[in-house]
C-alpha positions as CSV (number, residue, x, y, z in Angstrom):
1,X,27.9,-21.7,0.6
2,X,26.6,-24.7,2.5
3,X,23.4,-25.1,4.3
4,X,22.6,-25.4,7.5
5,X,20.0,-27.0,9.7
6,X,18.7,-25.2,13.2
7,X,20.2,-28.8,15.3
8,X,23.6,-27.8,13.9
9,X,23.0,-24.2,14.8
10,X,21.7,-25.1,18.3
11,X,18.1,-23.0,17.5
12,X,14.8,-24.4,17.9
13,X,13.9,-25.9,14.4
14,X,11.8,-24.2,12.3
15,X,8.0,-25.5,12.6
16,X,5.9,-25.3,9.9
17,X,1.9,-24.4,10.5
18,X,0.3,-27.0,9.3
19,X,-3.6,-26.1,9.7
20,X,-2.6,-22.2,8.0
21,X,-4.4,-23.7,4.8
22,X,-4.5,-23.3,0.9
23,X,-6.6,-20.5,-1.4
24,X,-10.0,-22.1,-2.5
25,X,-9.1,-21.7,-6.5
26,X,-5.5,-20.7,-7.6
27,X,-6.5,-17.1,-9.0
28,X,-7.7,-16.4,-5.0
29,X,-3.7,-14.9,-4.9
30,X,-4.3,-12.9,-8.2
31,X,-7.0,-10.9,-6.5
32,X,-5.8,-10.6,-3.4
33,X,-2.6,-8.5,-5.3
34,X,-5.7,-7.0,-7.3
35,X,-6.8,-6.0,-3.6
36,X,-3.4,-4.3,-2.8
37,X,-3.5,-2.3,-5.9
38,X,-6.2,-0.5,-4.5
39,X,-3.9,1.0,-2.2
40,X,-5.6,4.8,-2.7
41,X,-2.7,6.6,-0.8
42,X,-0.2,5.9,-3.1
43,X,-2.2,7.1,-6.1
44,X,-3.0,10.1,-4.1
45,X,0.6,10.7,-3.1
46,X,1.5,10.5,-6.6
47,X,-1.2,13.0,-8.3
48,X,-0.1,15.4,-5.4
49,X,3.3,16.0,-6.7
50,X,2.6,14.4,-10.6
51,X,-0.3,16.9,-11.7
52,X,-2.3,16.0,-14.9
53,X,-0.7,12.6,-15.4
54,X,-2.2,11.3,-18.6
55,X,-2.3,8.0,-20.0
56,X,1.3,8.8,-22.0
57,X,2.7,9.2,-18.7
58,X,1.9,5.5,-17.5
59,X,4.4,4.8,-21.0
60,X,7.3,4.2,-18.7
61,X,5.1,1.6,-16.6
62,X,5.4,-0.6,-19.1
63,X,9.3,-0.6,-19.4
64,X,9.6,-0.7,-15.5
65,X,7.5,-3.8,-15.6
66,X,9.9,-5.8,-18.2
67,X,13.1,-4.4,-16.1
68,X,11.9,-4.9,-12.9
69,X,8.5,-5.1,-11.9
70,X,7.6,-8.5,-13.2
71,X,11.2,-10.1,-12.1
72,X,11.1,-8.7,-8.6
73,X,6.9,-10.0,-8.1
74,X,8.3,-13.0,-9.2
75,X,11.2,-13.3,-6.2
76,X,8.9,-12.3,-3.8
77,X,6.1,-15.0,-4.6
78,X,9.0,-17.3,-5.0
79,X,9.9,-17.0,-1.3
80,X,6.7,-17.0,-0.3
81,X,5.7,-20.0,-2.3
82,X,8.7,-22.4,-1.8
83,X,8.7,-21.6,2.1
84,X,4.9,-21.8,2.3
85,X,5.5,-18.9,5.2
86,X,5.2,-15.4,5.8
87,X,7.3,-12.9,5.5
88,X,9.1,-13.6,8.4
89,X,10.1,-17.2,8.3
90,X,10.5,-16.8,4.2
91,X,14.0,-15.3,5.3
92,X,15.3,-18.8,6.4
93,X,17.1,-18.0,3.1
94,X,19.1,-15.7,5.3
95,X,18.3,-15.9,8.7
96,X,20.9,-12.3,9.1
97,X,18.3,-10.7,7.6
98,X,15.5,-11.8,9.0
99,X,15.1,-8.6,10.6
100,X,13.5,-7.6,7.1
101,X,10.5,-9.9,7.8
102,X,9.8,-7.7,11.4
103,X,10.5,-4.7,9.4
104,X,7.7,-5.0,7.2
105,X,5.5,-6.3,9.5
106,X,5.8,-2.9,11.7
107,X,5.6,-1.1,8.6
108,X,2.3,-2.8,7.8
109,X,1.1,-2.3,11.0
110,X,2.3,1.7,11.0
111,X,0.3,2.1,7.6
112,X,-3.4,0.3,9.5
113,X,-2.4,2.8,12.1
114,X,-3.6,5.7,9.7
115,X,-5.3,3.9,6.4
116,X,-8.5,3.9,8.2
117,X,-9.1,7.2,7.5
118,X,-9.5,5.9,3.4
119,X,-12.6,4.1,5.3
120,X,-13.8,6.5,7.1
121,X,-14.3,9.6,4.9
122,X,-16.7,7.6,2.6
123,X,-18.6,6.0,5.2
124,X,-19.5,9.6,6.8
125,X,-20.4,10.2,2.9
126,X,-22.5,7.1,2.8
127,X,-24.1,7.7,6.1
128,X,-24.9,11.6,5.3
129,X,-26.7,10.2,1.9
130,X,-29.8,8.9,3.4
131,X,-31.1,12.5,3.9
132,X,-33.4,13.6,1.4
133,X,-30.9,16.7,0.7
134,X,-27.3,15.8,0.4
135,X,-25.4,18.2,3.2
136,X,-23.0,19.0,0.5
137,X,-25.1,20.3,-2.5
138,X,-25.2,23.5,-3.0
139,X,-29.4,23.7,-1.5
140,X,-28.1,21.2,1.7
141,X,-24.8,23.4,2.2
142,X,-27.0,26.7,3.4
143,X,-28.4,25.0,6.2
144,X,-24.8,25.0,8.3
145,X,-22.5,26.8,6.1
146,X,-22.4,30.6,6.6
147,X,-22.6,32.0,3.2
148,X,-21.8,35.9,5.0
149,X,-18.1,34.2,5.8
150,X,-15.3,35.0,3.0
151,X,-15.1,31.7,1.8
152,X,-17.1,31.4,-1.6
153,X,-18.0,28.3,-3.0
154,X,-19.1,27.0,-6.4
155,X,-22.5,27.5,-4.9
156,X,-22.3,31.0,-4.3
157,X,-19.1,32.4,-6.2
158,X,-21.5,35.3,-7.9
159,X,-20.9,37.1,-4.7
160,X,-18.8,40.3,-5.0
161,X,-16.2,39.6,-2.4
162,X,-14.7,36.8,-2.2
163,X,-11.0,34.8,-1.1
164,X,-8.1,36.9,-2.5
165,X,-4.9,36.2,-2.8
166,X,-1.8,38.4,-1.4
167,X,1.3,38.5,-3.9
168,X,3.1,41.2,-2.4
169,X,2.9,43.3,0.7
170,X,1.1,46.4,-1.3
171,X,-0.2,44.1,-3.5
172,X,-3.5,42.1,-3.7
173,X,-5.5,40.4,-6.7
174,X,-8.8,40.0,-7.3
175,X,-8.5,35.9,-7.9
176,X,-10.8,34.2,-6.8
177,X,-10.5,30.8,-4.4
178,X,-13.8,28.8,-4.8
179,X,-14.5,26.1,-2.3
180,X,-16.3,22.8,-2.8
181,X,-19.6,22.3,-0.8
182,X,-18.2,18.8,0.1
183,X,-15.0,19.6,1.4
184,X,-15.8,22.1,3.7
185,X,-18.7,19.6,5.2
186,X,-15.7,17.6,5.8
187,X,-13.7,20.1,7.3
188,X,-16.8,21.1,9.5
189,X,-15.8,18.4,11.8
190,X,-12.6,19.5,12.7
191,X,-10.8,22.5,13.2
192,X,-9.1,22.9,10.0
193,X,-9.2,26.6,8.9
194,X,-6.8,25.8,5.7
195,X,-6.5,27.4,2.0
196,X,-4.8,24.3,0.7
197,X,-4.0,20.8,2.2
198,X,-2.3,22.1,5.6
199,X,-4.1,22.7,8.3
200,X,-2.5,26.1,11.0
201,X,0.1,24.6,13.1
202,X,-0.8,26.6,16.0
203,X,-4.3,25.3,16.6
204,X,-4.5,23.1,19.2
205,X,-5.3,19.4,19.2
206,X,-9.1,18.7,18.7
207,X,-10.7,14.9,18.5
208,X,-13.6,14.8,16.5
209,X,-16.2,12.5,18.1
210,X,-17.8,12.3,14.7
211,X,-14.8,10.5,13.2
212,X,-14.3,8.1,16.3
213,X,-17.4,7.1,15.6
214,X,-16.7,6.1,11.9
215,X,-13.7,4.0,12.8
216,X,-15.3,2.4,15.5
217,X,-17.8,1.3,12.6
218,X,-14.9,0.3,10.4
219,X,-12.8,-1.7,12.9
220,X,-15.8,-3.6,13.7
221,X,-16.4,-4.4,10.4
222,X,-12.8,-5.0,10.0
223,X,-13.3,-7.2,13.6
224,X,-17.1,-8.7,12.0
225,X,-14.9,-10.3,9.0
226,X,-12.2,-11.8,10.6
227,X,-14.8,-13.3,13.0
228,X,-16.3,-14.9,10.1
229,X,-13.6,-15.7,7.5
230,X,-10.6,-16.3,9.2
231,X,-10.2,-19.5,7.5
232,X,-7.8,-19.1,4.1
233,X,-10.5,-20.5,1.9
234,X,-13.0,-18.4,3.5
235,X,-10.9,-15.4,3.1
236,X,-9.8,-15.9,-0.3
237,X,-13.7,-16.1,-1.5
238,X,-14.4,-13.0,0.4
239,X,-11.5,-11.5,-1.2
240,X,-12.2,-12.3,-4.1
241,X,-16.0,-11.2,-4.7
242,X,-15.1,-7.8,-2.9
243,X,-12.3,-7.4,-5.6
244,X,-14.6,-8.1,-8.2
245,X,-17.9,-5.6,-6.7
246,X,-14.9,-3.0,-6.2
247,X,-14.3,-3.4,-9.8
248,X,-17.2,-3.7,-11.4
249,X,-18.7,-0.2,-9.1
250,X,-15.7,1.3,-10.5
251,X,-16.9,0.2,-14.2
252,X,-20.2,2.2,-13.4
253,X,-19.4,5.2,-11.4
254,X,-17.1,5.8,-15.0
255,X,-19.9,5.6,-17.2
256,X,-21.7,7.3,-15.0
257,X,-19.2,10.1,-14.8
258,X,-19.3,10.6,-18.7
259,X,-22.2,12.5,-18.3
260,X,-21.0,15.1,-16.3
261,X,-20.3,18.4,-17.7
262,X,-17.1,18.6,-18.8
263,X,-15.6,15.1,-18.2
264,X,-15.4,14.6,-22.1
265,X,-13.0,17.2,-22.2
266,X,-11.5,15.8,-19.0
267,X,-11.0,12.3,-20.9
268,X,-9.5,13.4,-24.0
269,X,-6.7,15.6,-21.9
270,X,-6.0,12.5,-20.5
271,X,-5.6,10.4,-23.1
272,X,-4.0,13.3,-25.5
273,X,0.0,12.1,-26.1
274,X,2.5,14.8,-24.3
275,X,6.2,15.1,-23.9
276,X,5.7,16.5,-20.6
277,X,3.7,13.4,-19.2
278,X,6.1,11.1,-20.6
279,X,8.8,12.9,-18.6
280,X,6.8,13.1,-15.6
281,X,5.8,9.4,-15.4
282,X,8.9,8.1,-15.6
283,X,9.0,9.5,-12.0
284,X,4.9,9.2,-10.7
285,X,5.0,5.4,-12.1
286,X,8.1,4.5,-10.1
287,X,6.1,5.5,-7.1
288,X,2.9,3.1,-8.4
289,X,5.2,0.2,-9.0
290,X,7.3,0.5,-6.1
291,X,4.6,1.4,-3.2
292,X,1.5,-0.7,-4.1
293,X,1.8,-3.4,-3.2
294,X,2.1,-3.3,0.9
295,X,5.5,-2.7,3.0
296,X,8.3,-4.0,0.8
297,X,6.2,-6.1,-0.8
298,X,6.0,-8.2,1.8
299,X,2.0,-8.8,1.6
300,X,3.0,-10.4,-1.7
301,X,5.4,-12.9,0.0
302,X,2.8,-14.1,2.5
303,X,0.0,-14.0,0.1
304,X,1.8,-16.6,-2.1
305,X,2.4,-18.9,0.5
306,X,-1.0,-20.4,0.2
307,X,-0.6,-21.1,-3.3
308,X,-0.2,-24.3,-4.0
309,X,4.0,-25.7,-4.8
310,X,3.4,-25.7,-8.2
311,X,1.3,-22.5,-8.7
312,X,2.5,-20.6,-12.1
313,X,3.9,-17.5,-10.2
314,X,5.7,-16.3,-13.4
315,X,2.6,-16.0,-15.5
316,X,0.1,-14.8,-11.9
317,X,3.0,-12.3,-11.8
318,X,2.4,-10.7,-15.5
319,X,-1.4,-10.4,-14.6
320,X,-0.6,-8.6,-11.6
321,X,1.3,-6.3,-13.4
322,X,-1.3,-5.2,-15.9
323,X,-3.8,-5.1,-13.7
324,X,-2.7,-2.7,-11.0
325,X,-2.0,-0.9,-14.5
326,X,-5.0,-1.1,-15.7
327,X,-6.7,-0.2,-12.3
328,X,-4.6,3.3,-11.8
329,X,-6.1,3.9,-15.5
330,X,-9.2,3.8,-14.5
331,X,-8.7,6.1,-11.1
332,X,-6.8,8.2,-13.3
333,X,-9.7,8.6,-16.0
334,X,-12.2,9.2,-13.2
335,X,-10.2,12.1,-12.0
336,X,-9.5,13.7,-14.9
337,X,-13.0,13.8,-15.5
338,X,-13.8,15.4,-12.1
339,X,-10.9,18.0,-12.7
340,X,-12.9,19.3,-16.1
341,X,-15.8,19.1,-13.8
342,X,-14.7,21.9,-11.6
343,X,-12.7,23.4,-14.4
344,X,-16.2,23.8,-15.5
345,X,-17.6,26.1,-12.3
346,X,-15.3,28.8,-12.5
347,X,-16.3,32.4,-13.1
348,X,-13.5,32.9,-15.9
349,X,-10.6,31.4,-17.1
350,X,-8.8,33.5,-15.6
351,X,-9.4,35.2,-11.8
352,X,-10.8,32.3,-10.0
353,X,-9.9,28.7,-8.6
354,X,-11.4,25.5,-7.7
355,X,-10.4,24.0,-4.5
356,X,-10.4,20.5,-5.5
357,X,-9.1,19.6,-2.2
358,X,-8.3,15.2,-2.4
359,X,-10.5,15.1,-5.5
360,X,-11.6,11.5,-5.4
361,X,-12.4,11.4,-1.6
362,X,-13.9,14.7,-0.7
363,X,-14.8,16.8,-3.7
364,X,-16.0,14.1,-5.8
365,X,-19.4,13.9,-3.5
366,X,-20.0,17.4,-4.3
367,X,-20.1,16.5,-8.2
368,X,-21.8,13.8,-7.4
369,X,-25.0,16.2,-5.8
370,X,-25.4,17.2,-9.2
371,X,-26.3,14.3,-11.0
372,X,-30.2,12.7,-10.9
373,X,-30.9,10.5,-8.3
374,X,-27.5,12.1,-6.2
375,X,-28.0,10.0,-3.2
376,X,-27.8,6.9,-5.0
377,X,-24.8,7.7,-6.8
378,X,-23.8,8.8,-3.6
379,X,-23.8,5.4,-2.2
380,X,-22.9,3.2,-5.0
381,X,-19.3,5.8,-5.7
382,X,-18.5,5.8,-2.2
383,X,-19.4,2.6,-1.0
384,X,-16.7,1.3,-4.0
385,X,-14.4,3.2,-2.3
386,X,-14.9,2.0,1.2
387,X,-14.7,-1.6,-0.1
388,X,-11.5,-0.6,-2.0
389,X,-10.1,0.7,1.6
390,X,-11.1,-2.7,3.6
391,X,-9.7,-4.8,1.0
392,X,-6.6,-3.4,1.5
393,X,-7.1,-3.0,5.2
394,X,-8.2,-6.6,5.5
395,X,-5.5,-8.5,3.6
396,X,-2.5,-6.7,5.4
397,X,-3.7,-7.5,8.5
398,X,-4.4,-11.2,7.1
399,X,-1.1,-11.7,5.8
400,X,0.7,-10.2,9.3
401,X,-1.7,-12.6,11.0
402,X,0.2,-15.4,9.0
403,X,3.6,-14.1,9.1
404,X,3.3,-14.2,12.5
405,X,1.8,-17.2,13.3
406,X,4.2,-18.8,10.8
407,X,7.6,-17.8,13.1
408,X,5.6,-18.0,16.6
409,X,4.8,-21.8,17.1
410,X,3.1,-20.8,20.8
411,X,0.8,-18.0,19.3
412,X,-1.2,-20.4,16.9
413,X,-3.1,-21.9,20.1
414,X,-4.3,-18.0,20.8
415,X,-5.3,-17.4,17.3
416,X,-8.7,-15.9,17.9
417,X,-7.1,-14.1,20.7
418,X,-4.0,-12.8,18.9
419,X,-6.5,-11.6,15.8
420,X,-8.4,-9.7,17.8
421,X,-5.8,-8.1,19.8
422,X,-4.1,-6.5,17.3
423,X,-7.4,-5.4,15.7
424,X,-8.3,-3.7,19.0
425,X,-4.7,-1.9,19.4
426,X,-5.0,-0.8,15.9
427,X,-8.0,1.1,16.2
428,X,-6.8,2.3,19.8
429,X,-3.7,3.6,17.9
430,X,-6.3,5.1,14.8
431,X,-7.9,7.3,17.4
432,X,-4.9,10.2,16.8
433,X,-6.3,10.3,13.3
434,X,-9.5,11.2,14.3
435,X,-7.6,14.6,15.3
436,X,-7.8,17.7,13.5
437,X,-3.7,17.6,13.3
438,X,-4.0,13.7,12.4
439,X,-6.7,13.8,9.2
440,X,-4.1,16.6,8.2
441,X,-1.3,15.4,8.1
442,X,-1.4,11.3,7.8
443,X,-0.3,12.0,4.1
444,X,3.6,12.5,5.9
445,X,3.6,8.8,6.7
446,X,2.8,7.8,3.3
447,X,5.8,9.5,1.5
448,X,7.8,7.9,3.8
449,X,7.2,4.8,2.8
450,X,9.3,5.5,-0.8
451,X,12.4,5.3,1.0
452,X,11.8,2.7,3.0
453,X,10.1,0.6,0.8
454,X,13.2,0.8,-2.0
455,X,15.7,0.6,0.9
456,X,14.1,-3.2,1.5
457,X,13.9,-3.9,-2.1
458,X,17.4,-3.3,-2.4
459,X,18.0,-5.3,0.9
460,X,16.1,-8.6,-0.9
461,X,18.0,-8.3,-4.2
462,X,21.0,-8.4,-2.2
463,X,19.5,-11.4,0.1
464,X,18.6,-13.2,-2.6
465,X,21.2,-13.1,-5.5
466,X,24.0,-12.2,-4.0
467,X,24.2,-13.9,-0.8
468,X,21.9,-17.2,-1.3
469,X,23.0,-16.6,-4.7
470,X,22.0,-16.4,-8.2
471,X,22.4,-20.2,-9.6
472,X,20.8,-21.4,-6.2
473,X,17.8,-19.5,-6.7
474,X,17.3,-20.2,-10.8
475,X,17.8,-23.7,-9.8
476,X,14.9,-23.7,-7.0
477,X,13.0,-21.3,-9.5
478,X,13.1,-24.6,-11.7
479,X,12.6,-27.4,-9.7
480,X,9.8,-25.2,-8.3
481,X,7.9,-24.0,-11.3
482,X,9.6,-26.4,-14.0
483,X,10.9,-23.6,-15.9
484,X,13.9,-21.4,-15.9
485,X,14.3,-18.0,-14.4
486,X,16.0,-16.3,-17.5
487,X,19.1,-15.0,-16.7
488,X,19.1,-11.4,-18.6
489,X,16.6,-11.2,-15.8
490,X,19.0,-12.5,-13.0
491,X,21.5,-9.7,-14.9
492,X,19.1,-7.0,-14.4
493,X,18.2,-7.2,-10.9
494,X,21.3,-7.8,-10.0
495,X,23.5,-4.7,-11.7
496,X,20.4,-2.3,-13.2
497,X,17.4,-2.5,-10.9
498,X,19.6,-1.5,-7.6
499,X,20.9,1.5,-9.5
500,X,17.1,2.1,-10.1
501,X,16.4,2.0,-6.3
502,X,18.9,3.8,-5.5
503,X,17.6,7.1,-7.4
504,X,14.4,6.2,-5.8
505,X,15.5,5.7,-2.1
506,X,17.4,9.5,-2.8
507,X,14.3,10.5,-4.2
508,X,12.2,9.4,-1.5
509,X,14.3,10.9,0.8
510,X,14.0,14.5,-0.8
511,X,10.3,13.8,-0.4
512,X,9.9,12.8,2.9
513,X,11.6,15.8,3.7
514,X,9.4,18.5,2.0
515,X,6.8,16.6,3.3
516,X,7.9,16.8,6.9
517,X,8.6,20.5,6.8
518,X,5.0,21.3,6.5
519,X,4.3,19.1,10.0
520,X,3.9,19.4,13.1
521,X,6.8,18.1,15.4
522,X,4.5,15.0,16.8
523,X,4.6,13.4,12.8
524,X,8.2,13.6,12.6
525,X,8.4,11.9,16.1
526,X,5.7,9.2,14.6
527,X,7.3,9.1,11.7
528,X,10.4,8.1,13.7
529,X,8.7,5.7,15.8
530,X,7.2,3.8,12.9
531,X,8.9,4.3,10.2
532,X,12.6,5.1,11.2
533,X,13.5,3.1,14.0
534,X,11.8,-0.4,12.8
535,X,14.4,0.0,10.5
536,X,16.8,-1.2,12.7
537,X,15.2,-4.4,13.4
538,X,17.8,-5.5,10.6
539,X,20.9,-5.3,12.0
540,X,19.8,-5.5,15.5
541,X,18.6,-9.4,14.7
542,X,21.3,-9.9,12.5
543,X,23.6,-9.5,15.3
544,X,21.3,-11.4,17.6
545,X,21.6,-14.5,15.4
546,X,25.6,-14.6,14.9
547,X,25.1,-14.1,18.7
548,X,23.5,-17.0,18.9
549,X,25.8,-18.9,16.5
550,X,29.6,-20.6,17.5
551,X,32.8,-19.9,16.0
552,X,34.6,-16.6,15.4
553,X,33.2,-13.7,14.1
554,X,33.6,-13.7,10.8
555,X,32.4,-17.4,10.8
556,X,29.2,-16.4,12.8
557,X,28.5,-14.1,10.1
558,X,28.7,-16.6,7.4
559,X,26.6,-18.7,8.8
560,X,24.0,-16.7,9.8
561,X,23.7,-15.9,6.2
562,X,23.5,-19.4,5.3
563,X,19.9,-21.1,4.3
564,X,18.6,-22.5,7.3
565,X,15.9,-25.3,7.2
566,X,15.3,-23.8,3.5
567,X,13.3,-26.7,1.8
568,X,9.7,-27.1,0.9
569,X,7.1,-27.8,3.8
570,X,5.8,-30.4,1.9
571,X,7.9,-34.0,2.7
572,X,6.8,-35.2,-0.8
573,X,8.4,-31.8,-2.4
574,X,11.3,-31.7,0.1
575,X,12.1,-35.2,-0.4
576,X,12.5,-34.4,-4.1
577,X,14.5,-31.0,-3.5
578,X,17.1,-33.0,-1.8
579,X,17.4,-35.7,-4.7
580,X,17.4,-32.3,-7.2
581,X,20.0,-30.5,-5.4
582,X,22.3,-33.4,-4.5
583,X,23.5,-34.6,-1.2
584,X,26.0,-32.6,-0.7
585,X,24.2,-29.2,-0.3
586,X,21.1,-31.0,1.8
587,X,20.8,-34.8,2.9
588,X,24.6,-34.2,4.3
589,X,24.5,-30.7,5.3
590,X,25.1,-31.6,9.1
591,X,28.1,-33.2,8.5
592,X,29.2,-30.7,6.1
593,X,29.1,-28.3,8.8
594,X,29.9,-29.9,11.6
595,X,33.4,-30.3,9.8
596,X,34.1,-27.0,8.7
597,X,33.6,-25.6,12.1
598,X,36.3,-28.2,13.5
């Protein structure tokens, strides 16, 4: 395979942003991957069909992380790094397949569309705090809840009657559903008369005002940030403190929870050793390690592009890798603990039920009622979470801000105008979330990314070492980094991790469609529009560019799959690349093919 430039292909030549900027310090990028870990829907997605995960399920983590994990990080920051562009120019490596780049940049954009709601449920918590009795305790809950209704609570689950439970047509049990105080304060604002997690789908559509309110708070914090730290530098200390406050509430809401009743007994069930978790992670941690880290991993790929050339991606890529460990750990302890909590409230053992309806969002503030001082636990647990949610929220709209203004020369003199654009459509867009049919069901549009998130990784493995090819991209590995790119590695990816993503994109798909089945007809039509049909984005610009290219078609296709201006930005760096690489494959790659195609 030769190279091309974009004056042999007759295309406008690729133009490099040169005001885009650098991170402040080096470990700015480490973070900002710490950021993406916090990524709470997948962790959520994965305890909803993973129950009681313990630490001996995260055991096959670990061996994903040698296979794979580590060795695919390490190809996207590669791309990201030796382009110094986003995830849309990075594919100069294959321009066919550039329509990857747009893909994950609509997927990023379809995931804003409904992550604010991981904003907004703890800043209605954080709001509702400053009262001097917490709505949701069990001596707040009796001034709007209407303890005559069936529903009994943990509050009031002494009652005689009570929820029961049909198992047959003659049949009914005495068990018992308890709800928590907190959840049904946060169902009070919409019209969700549910048992479980899905709401009737014959009520009609109802906007709660309450809830436009809250992401009208969060987008203009969202708005408030960018304003003030658009700059990289600027961004990457922001970044970098919020990561570390995220953390270190985290640290001290786990402490904290020790105390509660129960959570001992919570923490040793999750770190007891069992067969069963082991079998079960080796399906939950696939998710973790596949989802977290943005749409296809793009964030990763732009968020290395302002490291510096010679940034040590390999080892940046190892810490990465044990810290979003480390971080579901710690999520994972903190809702164990909660589970023993409520385990703790029943009646019996055996004729009543805790409805711990999305445990570490909405029944957590509930358990939180009950320690001293509630309203400042309150605030510190659920203002960690918040942050958590605009780190995320932030740096994926920061790195499609880049990617964009990386392929669209004429957008970098609109900026400020672009920015704040997409902010404002974003939160226009958010609005359907604030629905009683939206809050319900915005879980649908996470499972779907599974399969399409595998369904790109498979995609880049292919871009990159089959097509550019395996010895061209060890080679740029080492003139890059100054080490090699082992190839058992290279052997892996390339024959063992797609077999890998292939299990998971079947997977996905068996998942996305138990999920949908549950849903109203309006997700599976947004689940089309943003998740389906970006999809094909690929082909439709791979086409576009052998369109664009001369010859016949078979030779349009090969070089549309050709590198095109794929050196470093950097004329110092690209100056050396060319001496490293030889003339043949750069300094004379316009004469190269200018004489094939005659």
């Amino acid at each position: 395979m030769v190279y091309e430039t974009s004056y042999a292909t007759g295309q406008k030549p690729f133009s490099p942003d040169l005001d885009r900027g650098k991170w402040e310090k080096p470990t700015d990028f480490v973070y900002a991957c710490f950021g993406l870990a916090l990524k709470m829907d997948i962790f959520v997605a994965s305890y909803w069909y993973f129950f009681d995960l313990g630490i001996f399920g995260m055991l096959p983590y670990y061996m994903y992380m040698v296979i794979f994990l580590v060795p695919i990080l390490v190809i996207h920051s590669f791309m990201g790094q030796f382009s110094s562009s986003g995830f849309i120019s990075a594919f100069r490596v294959s321009p066919f397949f550039k329509g990857m780049g747009y893909v994950s940049t609509l997927l990023t954009i379809s995931m804003l569309i409904y992550y604010g709601i991981f904003a907004a449920v703890p800043l209605l918590f954080i709001i509702n705090s400053i009262r001097p009795t917490l709505p949701w305790s069990c001596e707040g809950i009796k001034s709007w809840h209407n303890e005559s209704s069936d529903q009994l609570t943990i509050c009031n689950h002494t009652k005689a009657d009570g929820d029961l439970i049909n198992f047959s047509d003659n049949e009914t049990s005495d068990f018992k559903l308890l709800h928590v105080p907190s959840v049904l304060y946060f169902q009070n604002h919409f019209s969700l008369n549910e048992v479980y997690r899905f709401a009737d789908l014959g009520q009609d559509y109802e906007l709660s005002w309450h809830f436009v309110g809250l992401f009208i708070v969060v987008w203009s914090i969202i708005g408030f940030i960018f304003y003030k730290f658009s700059e990289t530098a600027k961004f990457g200390w922001l970044l970098r403190h919020m990561v570390l406050v995220t953390l270190a509430l985290l640290g001290v809401c786990f402490v904290r929870f020790l105390f509660l009743p129960g959570s001992i007994g919570g923490l040793m069930n999750y770190l007891t050793p069992r067969l069963d978790d082991l079998i079960m992670g080796s399906g939950s941690t696939f998710i973790m390690v596949l989802q977290a880290f943005g749409a296809g991993w793009g964030s990763v790929m732009a968020l290395s592009s302002f490291n510096g050339f010679k940034a040590n991606i390999m080892s940046y890529c190892w810490i990465i890798s044990f810290g979003q460990i480390l971080i579901y750990i710690f999520f994972g302890l903190v809702t164990f603990m909660l589970e023993r909590y409520y385990e703790e409230q029943r009646t019996d053992s055996f004729n009543s039920h805790v409805l711990t309806h999305w445990l570490l969002f909405l029944s957590s503030a509930s358990a939180l009622a009950s320690l001293e001082w509630p309203n400042m636990w309150t605030v510190i647990y659920y203002t960690m979470l918040l942050l958590a949610s605009l780190i995320v929220m932030t740096t994926q709209i920061f790195t499609v801000l880049a990617s964009v203004f990386d392929e669209f020369e004429g957008l970098r003199k609109h900026k400020q105008q672009v920015t704040f654009g997409l902010i404002a459509g974003l939160a226009l867009c958010s609005f359907f979330f604030c629905t009683n049919h939206g809050i319900a069901y915005f879980s649908a549009l996470a499972m779907d990314a599974i399969w399409s998130h595998s369904l790109l990784h498979l995609l880049l493995l292919l871009v990159v070492l089959w097509i550019y090819g395996r010895e061209r991209f060890q080679r740029d590995i080492e003139f890059m980094l100054g080490q090699p790119f082992a190839s058992w590695k290279v052997f892996i990816l390339r024959f063992i991790a797609p077999l890998i993503l292939i299990l998971s994109l079947l997977m996905g798909l068996v998942v996305a469609i138990m999920e949908h089945s549950f849903f109203s007809f309006i997700v599976l039509v947004l689940s089309v529009f943003l998740v389906v049909l970006p999809l094909l984005a690929i082909p439709g610009y791979g086409l576009y560019h052998m369109y664009q290219s001369t010859g016949g078609c078979w030779e349009r296709f090969r070089r549309s799959c050709r590198p095109t201006d794929w050196y470093p930005v950097d004329m110092e760096h690209r100056q050396q690349y060319e001496e490293a690489v030889g003339n043949t494959d750069v300094t004379h790659q316009l004469f190269e093919v200018t004489e094939e195609v005659n």
